[in-house]
C-alpha positions in Angstrom: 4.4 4.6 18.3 1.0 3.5 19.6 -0.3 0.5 17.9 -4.1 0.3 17.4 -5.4 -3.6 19.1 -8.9 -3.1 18.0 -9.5 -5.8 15.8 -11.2 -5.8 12.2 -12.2 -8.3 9.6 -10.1 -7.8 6.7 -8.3 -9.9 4.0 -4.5 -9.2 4.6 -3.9 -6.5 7.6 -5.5 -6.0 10.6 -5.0 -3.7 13.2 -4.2 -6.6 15.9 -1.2 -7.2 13.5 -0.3 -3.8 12.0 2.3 -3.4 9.7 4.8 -1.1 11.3 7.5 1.1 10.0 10.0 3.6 11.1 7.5 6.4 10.0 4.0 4.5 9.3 1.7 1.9 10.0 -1.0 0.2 7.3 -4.2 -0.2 9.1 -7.3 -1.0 7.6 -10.2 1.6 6.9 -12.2 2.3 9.9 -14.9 5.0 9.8 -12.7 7.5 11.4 -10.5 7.3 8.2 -13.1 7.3 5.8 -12.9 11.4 5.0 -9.1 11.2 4.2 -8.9 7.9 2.5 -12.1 9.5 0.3 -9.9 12.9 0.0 -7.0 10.8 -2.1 -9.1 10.3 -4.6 -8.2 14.3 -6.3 -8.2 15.1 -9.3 -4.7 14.4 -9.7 -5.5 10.8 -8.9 -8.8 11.1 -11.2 -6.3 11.9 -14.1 -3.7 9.4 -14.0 -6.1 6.7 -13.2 -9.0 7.2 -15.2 -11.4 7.6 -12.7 -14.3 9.7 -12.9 -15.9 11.9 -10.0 -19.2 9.6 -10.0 -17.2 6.6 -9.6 -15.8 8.2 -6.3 -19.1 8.7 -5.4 -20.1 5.8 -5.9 -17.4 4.6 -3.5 -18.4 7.4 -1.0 -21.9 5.6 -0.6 -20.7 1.9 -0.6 -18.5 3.1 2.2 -22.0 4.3 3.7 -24.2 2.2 2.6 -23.8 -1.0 5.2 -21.7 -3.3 6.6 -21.5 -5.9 3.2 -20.4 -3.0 0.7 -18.0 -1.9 3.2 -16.7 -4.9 3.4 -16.3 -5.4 -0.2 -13.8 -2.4 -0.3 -12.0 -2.7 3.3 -11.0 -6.5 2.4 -8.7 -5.5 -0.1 -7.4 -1.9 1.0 -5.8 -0.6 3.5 -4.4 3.1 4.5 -1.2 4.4 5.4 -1.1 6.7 8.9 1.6 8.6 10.1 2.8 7.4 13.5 2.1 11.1 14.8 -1.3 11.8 12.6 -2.9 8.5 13.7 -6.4 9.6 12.3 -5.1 10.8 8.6 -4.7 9.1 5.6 -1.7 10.1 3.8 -2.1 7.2 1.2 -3.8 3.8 0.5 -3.1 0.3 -0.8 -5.1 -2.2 -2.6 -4.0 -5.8 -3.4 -6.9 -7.1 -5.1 -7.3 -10.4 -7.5 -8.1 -10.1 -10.5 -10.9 -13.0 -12.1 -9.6 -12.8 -15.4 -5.9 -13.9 -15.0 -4.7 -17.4 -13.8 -2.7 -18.4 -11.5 -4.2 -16.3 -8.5 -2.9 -13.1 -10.0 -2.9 -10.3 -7.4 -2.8 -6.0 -8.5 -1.0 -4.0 -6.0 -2.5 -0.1 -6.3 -0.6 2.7 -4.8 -1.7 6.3 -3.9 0.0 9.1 -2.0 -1.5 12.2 -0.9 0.2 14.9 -2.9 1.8 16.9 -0.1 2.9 14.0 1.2 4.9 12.8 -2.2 8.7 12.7 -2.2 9.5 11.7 1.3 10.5 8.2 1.1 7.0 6.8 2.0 6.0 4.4 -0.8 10.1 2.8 -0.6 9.6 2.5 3.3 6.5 1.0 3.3 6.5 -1.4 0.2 8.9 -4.1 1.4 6.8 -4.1 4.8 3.6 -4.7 2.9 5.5 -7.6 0.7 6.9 -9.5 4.0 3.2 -9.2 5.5 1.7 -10.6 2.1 4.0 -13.1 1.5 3.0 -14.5 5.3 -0.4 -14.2 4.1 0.3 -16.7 1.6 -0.9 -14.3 -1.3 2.6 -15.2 -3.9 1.6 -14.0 -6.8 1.7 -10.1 -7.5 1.9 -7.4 -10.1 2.6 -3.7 -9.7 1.0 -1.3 -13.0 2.4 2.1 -12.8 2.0 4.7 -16.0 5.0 5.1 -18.1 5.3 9.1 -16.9 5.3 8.1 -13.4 9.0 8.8 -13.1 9.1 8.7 -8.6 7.4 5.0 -8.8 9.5 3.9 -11.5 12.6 4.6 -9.6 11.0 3.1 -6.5 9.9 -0.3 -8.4 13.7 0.1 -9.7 15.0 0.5 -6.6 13.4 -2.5 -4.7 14.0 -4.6 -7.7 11.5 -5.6 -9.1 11.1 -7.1 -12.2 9.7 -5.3 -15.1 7.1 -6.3 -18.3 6.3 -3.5 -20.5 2.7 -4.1 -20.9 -0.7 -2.7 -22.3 -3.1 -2.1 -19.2 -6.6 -1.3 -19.4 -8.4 1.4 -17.2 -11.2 0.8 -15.7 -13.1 3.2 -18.1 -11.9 1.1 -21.2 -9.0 3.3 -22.3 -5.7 1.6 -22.6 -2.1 2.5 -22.7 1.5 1.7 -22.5 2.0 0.9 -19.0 5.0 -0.6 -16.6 4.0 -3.5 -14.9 6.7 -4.8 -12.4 6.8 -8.5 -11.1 6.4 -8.4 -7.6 6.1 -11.7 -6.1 7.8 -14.1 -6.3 10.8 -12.1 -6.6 12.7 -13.0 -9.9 15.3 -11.5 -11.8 14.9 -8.2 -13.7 13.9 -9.0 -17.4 11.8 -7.3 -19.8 9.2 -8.7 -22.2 6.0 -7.1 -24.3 2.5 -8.1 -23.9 -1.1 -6.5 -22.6 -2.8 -6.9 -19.2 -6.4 -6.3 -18.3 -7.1 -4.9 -15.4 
């Protein structure tokens, strides 16, 4: 698998030191990518997420619009390639803090292109990611997935992680009942019941 050594600026990967797989490598958003990153965002994605088409737009332009808005999206995201379709986004990763929790709380968000589902993709590349973070010194991370996403809940379930039924908010202000899995630091599976804004 050719490795890309270009080096950019960005908060936890860079392509001088890619996270590699048996299949895939996470590298961070260069222009090249920007069209099939962009492309994830369907309506499948604007559906179970909440979004809405103008705030995809909005992240169409801040890709666009200069080097300081770019920045503020490539810092904390990062796109999964195929080893053999270097130039194709088949998913993306954030891991982004989030101001209102203590504790340096960190949201892990996870999207895979649609015909690209069911392969094994988000189990191979998950404990990867982890390792990397955890070198990265970031310790402290959640994963929010919706109750009816059956293939994530199996994968969280799977890597065992540890899960807290919790409220989580959307970004448009709607809320529902959510799994949110315990991350980092591992710790045993239990369950308990509160609400998490997001």
């Amino acid at each position: 698998m050719k490795l890309r050594r270009k080096r950019y600026s960005h908060a936890w990967v860079d392509s001088a030191d890619p996270i590699v797989t048996e299949r895939l490598e996470v590298v961070p958003i260069t222009p090249e990518l920007d069209a099939s990153y962009l492309a994830l965002f369907d309506d499948d994605f604007l559906t179970t997420h909440h979004w809405t088409a103008a705030m995809v737009d909005a992240l169409d332009m801040s890709l666009r619009a200069g080097r300081s808005l770019r920045h503020a999206i490539t810092k904390s995201t990062a796109v999964l390639v195929l080893g053999d379709e270097p130039l194709v986004a088949i998913g993306f990763i954030s891991i982004a803090r989030n101001p209102k929790r203590r504790q340096n709380e960190h949201l892990i968000g996870l999207q895979i292109s649609r015909e690209h589902r069911g392969k094994g993709y988000t189990t191979e590349a998950l404990p990867a990611i982890l390792h990397h973070i955890e070198r990265a010194d970031i310790s402290n991370v959640v994963l929010a997935t919706s109750e009816n996403n059956l293939a994530m809940i199996r994968v969280c379930e799977k890597l065992g992680f540890c899960h807290q039924a919790e409220r989580y908010k959307h970004p448009d202000g709607t809320e529902e009942m959510a799994r949110v899995y315990r991350v980092l630091p591992r710790q045993p599976s239990h369950s308990s019941t509160s609400r998490i804004d997001w």
